[in-house]
N, C-alpha and C positions, 0 to 999 in steps of 0.2 A: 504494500500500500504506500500511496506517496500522497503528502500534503504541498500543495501550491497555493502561491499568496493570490495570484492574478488567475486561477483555473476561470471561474466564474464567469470574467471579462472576458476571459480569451475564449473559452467553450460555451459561454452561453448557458450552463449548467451549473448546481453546485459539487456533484459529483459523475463519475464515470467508469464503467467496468469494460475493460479492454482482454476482450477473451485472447486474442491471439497473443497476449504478451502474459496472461493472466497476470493482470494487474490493476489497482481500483486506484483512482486520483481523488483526491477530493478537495474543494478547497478549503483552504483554513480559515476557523474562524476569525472574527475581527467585529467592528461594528456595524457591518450590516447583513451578516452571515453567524447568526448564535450558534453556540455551542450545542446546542439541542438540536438545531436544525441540520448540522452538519451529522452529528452522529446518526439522527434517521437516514440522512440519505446515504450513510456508511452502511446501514444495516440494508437498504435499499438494496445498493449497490453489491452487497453480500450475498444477499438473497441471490440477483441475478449471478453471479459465481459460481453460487454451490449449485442452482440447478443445471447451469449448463455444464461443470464438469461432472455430474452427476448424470447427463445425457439428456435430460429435460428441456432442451431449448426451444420446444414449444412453450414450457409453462415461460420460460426466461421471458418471452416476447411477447409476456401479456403483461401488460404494466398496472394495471388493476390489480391483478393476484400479486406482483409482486411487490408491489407499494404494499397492500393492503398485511400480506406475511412481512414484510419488513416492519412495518410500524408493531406488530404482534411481537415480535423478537425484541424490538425495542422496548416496548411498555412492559413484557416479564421481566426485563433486565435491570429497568427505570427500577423498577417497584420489587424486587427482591428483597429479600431480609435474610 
């Protein structure tokens, strides 16, 4: 995984998963990118990862499902004890 200051500006995105390098970008936080928002879209971007090296790259290319399991991963991990 890599952090960039400028991903955002430059990609139009706050995160991105690059199957062919496997590798996820995301940008880092700052003042108009919170810390919360970056890590959803790290879990995001996670999700789409493990399904594709998983072989699921149908499920990877619905962004519905995968927004929606990334925010799931996120919020049992937010709220752990």
């Amino acid at each position: 995984m890599e952090v960039a200051e400028n991903f955002a500006r430059d990609q139009g995105c706050i995160g991105k998963w690059y199957p062919s390098q496997n590798r996820i970008v995301l940008q880092a936080a700052d003042d108009v990118h919170a810390d919360d928002v970056v890590l959803q879209t790290f879990w995001h971007e996670a999700t789409h990862a493990a399904l594709d090296i998983l072989g699921y790259g149908e499920w990877s290319e619905n962004e519905v499902f995968v927004e929606q399991f990334g925010q799931v991963i996120y919020q049992i991990l937010k709220t752990k004890r």
